[in-house]
Every structure is written in structure tokens, then in C-alpha cells.
N, C-alpha and C positions, 0 to 999 in steps of 0.2 A: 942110469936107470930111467927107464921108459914110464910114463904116467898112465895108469887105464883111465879107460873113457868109459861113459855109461850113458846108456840110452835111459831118457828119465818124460818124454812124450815121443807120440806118433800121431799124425793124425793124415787121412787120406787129401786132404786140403795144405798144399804146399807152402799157402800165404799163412797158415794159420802158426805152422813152423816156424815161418821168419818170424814172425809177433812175436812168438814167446821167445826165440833166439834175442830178439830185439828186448825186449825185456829183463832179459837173466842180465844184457849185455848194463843196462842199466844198473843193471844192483853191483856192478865188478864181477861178474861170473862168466867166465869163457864159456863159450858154446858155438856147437856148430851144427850145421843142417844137413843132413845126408839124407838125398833125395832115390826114393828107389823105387820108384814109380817107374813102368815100363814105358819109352820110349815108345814103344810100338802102337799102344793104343791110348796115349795123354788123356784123350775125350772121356774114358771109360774110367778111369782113375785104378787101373789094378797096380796094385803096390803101396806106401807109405811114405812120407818123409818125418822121419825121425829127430828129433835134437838131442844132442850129445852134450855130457857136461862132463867135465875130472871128476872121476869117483870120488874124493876128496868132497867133491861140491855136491856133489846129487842127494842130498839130502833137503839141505839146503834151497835148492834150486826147485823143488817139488814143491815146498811149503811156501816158496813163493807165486809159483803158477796157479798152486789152488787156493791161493788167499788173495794174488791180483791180476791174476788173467780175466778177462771178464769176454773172451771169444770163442772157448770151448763150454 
């Protein structure tokens, strides 16, 4: 059986993604960054990158970003 994944931030700022990946990554919570911002035009930022947690965790993983992310 396959795990779902869940998108739990977005934000147009790619580094801001790693931060919070880098933070869930501290509390024990896998996560990962799926970048989907258009290659074609990087400068202009069209598109998002997203951090993905186990559904299992996105709960979890929320109440930590909005109680010690301190970059969004």
C-alpha cells in the first residue's frame, strides 16, 4: 500500500519552501519540495513550489509552520 502525500504550503519563493521542508525535517516529519515554477520564465516567478508531507502528518506539520515559521 502506497502512502498519500499532501500539500500543506505553497509559496512563490522557492527558498522559503526549503525552510519550512527544513523545519518539519527537524521535528521528524518527512517532507519534500515540488518545484513548479516555470522554467521558462524563473525571473517572473509564474508557478509555485509546494511542500508535501504524509497525510498521516499534515496535520501535524501545519500547526508547526504556523506556530514556528517565523518567514511567511
Amino acid at each position: 500500500m502506497t502512502e498519500s502525500w499532501e500539500i500543506i504550503y505553497a509559496t512563490p519563493l522557492p527558498h522559503r519552501a526549503e525552510l519550512a521542508k527544513a523545519l518539519l525535517l527537524e521535528h521528524d516529519i518527512s517532507a519534500v519540495v515540488i518545484n513548479k515554477q516555470s522554467s521558462s520564465y524563473p525571473t517572473i516567478g509564474l508557478g509555485k513550489s509546494e511542500v508535501h508531507v504524509l497525510a498521516k502528518d499534515a496535520i501535524l506539520a501545519k500547526v508547526i509552520l504556523e506556530n514556528e515559521a517565523t518567514f511567511s
